[in-house]
N, C-alpha and C positions, 0 to 999 in steps of 0.2 A: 401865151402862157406856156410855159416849158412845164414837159411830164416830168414825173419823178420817174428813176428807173424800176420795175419790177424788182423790190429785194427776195419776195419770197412765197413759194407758192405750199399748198399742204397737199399732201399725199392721196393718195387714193385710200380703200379699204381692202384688205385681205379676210377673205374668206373659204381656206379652209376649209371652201364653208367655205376672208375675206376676205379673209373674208372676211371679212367686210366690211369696214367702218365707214363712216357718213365722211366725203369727200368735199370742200370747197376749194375753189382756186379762184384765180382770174384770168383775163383772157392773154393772150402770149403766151400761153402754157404747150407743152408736149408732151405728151400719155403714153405711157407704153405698158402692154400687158406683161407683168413676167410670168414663164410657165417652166414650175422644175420636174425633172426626168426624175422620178422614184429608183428607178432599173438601170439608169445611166451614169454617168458621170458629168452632164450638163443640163445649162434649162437657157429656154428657148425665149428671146426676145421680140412680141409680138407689136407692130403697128395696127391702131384699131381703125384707122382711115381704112386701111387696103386691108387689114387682115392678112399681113401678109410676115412673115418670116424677119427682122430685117438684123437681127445681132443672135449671136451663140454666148455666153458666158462659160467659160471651159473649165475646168480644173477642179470642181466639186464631187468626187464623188460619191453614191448616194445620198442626193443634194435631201433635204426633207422640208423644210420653211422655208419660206421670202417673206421678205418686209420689209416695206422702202421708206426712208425716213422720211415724216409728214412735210421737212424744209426742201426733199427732192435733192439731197445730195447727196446720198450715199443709200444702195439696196445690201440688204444682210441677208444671206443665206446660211443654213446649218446644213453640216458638214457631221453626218455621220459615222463616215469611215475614219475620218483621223479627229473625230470629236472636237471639232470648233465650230465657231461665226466664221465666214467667212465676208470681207469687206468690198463689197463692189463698187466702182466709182462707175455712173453709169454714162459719163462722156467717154469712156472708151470701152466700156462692161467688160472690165477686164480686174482681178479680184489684185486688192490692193492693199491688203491684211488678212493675215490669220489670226485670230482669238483664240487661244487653248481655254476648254472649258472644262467644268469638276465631273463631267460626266458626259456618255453617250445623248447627244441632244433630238429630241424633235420637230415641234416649233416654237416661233417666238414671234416678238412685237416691238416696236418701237413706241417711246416714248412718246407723249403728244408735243414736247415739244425739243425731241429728235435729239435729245442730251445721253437718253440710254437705252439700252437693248436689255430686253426682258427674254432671257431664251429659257423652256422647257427643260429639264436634264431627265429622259425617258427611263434611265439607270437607276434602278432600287438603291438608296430606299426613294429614290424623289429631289429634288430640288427645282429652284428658279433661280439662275447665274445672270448678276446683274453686272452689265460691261457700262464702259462710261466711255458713250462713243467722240468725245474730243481726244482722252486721250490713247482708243483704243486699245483698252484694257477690262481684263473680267475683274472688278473691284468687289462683288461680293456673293456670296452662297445662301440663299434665304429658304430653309428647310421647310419643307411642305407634308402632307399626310402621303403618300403614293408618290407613285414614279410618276413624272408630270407628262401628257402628251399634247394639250396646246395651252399655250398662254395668249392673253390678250391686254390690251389697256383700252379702259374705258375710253365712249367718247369726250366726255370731261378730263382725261387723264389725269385724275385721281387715283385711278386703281391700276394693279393688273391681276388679273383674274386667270387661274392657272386652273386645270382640271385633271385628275387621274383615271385612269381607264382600270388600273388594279385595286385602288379603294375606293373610288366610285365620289373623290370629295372633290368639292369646290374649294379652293383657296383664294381669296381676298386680300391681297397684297396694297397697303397704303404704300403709294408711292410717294410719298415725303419723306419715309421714315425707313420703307424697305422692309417691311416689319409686316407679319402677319395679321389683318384686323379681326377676320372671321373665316370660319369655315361651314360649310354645309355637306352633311351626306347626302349624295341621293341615292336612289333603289339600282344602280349598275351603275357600270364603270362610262365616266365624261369623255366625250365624244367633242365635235366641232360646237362653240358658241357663240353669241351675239347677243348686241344689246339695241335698245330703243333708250329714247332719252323722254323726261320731262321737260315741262315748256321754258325751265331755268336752263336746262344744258344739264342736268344730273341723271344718273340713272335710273330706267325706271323699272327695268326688267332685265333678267339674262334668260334668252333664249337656250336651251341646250337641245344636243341630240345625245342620245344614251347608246350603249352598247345593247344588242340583243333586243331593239327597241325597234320598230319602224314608225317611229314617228315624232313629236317634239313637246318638251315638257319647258314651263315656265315658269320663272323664282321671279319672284318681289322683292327687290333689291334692299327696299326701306325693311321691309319685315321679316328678310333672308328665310325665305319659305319657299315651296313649291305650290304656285295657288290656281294652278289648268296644267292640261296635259290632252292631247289625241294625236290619233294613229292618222297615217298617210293610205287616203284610201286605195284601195284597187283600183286600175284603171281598166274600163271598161274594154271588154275581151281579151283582158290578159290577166285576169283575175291568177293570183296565186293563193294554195296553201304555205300561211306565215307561220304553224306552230315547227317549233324545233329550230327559228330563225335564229341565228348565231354571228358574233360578229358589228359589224359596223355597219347595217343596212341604210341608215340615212345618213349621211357622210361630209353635209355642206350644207353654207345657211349666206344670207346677205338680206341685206334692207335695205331700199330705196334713201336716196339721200331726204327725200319729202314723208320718209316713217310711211308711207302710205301703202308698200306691198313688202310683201316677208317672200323669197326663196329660199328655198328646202331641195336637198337632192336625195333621190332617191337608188340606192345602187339595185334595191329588190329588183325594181320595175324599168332601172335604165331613163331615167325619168328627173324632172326640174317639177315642180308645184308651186304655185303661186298663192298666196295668200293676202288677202286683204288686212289693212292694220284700221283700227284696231281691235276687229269684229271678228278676225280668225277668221273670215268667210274665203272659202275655195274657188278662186278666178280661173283657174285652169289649170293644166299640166302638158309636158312638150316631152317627145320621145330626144334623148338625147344618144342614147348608144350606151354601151355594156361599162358597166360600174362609174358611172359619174362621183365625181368626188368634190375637191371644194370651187366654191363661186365666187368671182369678182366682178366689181362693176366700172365700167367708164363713170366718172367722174358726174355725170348730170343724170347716172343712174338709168338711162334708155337701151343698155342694152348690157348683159353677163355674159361672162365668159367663165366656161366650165372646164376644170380638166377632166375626159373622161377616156380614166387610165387605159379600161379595157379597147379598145380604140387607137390608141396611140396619137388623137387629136387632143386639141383647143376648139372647145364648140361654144361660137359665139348666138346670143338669143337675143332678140327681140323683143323686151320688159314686158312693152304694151299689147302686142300679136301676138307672145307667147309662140313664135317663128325662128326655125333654125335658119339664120343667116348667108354661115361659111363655118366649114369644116377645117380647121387650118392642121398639116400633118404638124408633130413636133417629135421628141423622142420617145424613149421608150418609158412606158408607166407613168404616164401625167399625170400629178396630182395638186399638191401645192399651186396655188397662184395668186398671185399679187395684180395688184395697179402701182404704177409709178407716174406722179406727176412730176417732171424735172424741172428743175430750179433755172431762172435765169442768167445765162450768161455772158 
């Protein structure tokens, strides 16, 4: 009986933080971690077999987002200094469009199913610049409360979900329509986010991390409210004083592809925390190195990959040991990072 060939595999999750959305592929597939340089002009293409180095993507610079389209054929990166998308083809990772966009951008997301890019525009007053990645073009400007600083699309791709760090709102973008559905304030400005699904594939939560917060707050998707919230505890003999804490001290989130464990990074303590779903119970925590920021996961979710800037690595972890792996150098100010699973060719 003749196979059919591999048409298409889906992406990894970015977390920002994923940061991180729930990953499936098949087998044939090849994963590569992207890691972009904050401080540089490039970001750093990792293999997760060897952890080792094995592509540069040049010509970004102050690269801030990645996000690789779930069909694995194109990685998007934002481009702060001359305010675009930039278009990576990742069979030679070598950038193969510019997008001009309505503003100085942040991050962004790809579509779920890899038609559009949702990028942040961090430029007051705000926006979310929607490209239409066949014909690589910005086709629309969908006005938001605050200057945006990351966007995402649900796991259902339904939504994309944009947050401000200057008014402190959630925005709920119907992705049918492009069109705003709701918004939510919460108490400081939106930080890295994630989501858990119900047993349909719908939303069930958005996880957030807040500004001047160390630790993470929870909306009910159905009833757009904030319904828990706790702090990231101290870690045993490194206890700090948190008041006058300023800033983005928890900085990155991911979730098991199995919803079963929540990571959280912590820049206070230099620190990853583990959480059980759906109990919020504390499994552990891993010393990572000086200002950890967002998490990615290999695809079967056993093992994350941190950028953590102050470092100038990629620090890969060990889901179930809660064990640093391999320190991989990269450039300078790591932060953003993605999973790419590439498409068959």
């Amino acid at each position: 009986m003749r196979t059919h060939p591999l048409r298409r595999l889906v992406a990894g999750a970015f977390c920002a933080s994923f940061a991180a959305s729930i990953v499936t592929a098949q087998p044939a597939r090849k994963v590569f971690i992207i890691q972009t340089n904050a401080a540089g002009d490039n970001s750093h293409v990792i293999d997760p077999t060897t952890n080792k180095v094995v592509a540069t993507i040049e010509g970004t610079e102050v690269p801030h987002g990645v996000a690789a389209a779930p069909d694995g054929r194109r990685v998007y990166i934002t481009n702060e200094s001359k305010r675009e998308v930039e278009v990576v083809d990742p069979s030679t990772w070598t950038i193969v469009k510019s997008i001009p966009l309505s503003g100085r951008p942040n991050n962004l997301f790809v579509s779920k199913d890899s038609r559009k890019v949702y990028a942040g525009i961090a430029q007051a007053p705000g926006a979310v610049d929607v490209i239409d990645a066949t014909t690589m073009t910005n086709v629309k400007t969908v006005k938001v409360d605050g200057a945006v600083h990351n966007v995402y699309v649900t796991p259902d791709g339904k939504y994309a979900v944009s947050g401000s760090v200057a008014t402190g709102v959630i925005s709920v973008i119907d992705t049918a329509t492009d069109e705003v559905a709701w918004s939510l304030t919460m108490s400081s400005g939106i930080r890295p986010m994630i989501f858990d699904t119900n047993a349909d594939g719908s939303t069930r939560n958005i996880y957030v991390q807040l500004s001047d917060y160390h630790g993470i707050a929870v909306v009910d998707f159905a009833t757009r409210k904030e319904v828990k919230r706790w702090e990231l505890p101290a870690i045993p003999g490194q206890e700090k004083e948190l008041e006058g804490l300023q800033g983005a001290p928890a900085h990155g989130f991911a979730i098991t592809p199995d919803q079963k464990v929540l990571l959280a990074t912590s820049k206070w303590y230099g620190a990853m925390y583990a959480y059980s779903m759906p109990d919020y119970r504390l499994l552990g925590t891993v010393l990572v190195g000086s200002h950890p920021e967002w998490i990615t996961l290999t695809p079967d979710g056993s093992r994350a990959y941190l950028g953590v800037a102050g470092e100038d690595e990629t620090v890969a972890v060990d889901v179930k040991s809660l064990k640093v792996v391999a320190r991989i150098p990269v450039g300078f100010v790591p932060k953003r990072i993605g999973t790419l699973v590439m498409a068959a060719r």
